[in-house]
Phi, psi and omega in degrees: 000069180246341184235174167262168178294166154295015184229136173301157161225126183267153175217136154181168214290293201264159144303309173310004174228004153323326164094006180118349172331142132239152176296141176065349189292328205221145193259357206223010160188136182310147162201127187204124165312088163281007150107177171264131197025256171321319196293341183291336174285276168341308184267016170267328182264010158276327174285310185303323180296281148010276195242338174050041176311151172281338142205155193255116174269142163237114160279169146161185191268146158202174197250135225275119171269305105046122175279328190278313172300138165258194195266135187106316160289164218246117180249119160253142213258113187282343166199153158234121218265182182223144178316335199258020184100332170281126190222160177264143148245121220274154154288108166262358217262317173328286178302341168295289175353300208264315148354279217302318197299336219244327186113028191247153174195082197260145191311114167269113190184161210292153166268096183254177190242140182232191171286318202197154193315143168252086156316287188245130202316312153350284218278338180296299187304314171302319173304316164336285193292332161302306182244340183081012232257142181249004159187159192253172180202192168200022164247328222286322199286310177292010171259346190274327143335308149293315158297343201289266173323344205249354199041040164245123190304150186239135189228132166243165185192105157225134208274144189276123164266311187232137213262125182326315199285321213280160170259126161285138177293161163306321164325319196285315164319354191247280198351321208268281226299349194255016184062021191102330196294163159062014167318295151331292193296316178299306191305333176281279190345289180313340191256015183249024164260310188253060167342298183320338173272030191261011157261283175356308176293325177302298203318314191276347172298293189290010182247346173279303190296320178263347156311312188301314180301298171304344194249000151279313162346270169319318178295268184337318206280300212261324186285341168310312194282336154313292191307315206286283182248085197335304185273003174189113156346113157311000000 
């Protein structure tokens, strides 16, 4: 494990935030599913061993800290902090670049990572008044931490799914505890318990449908300029 490969690896926690990625799909660039929060980090240093890249892009969804942003901007993450202080700090200036050449005019600003979902507006407004942060996740900091240890330069991108004002239902929270899995069946059991959460649910199918638009966006926009230059966005 001494050199790097010729290939970039694009990452995120679902497929659905792949951005149209498939795993194995392309001989000229890596795309591979690391799971939801804790899982991620292991299985991005199981891909370093593995595939050893030349650089790591990491996507995904995230919950908006930022009051003014909505759902669907796009923050390329200039650093990433942990509740406890610990922070990373990212390369932006390429990607932006190449973001802005495409029509993208993405947010420059910190990412924090947390333990477990931010359900409630309460809990947005403290992570806010705490870290300053314009949007939250629960992968970014152990995947920037691998390349980090691994000397492989790192790119974060995250698209805002549910919006600083808004309360997310509780179901999505068993949805995070279930690794993603089982969406449907959770999502019925909560609305055969609770009916009232079927507008609650529209909301979040159209704000899952126009995240998914942007992070095609994005994809479309940053992976050409990956395959030409593996290590770093021209």
């Amino acid at each position: 494990m001494t050199e790097h490969s010729a290939r970039p690896l694009v990452v995120a926690p679902t497929k659905r935030e792949l951005g149209g990625l498939r795993p194995g799909a392309s001989k000229a660039i890596d795309a591979a599913v690391v799971g939801i929060g804790h899982a991620a980090g292991p299985a991005l240093q199981r891909l370093m061993v593995q595939r050893w890249p030349a650089i790591v892009l990491s996507l995904g969804f995230g919950g908006g800290l930022e009051p003014m942003a909505g759902t669907a901007d796009i923050v390329l993450c200039t650093s990433v902090h942990t509740v406890d202080g610990r922070y990373i700090d990212l390369e932006t200036e390429a990607l932006a670049l190449v973001l802005r050449q495409a029509g993208i005019e993405p947010a420059l600003d910190t990412l924090l990572t947390v333990n477990h979902p931010l359900l409630r507006r309460s809990d947005k407004w403290q992570a806010r008044a705490d870290s300053g942060a314009a949007v939250v996740d629960m992968e970014g900091f152990a995947l920037a931490e691998v390349a980090r240890d691994a000397s492989v330069p790192f790119l974060a991108v995250r698209v805002i799914l549910d919006e600083f004002h808004e309360e997310v239902p509780r179901f999505v929270g068993t949805i995070v505890e279930d690794g993603g899995n089982g969406e449907w069946s959770h999502s019925i059991a909560a609305l055969a318990r609770n009916p009232l959460l079927f507008r609650s649910m529209l909301r979040l199918a159209g704000q899952a449908r126009a995240a998914r638009s942007a992070m095609r966006k994005i994809v479309n926009a940053t992976v050409p300029t990956l395959m030409q230059s593996p290590e770093a966005p021209a």
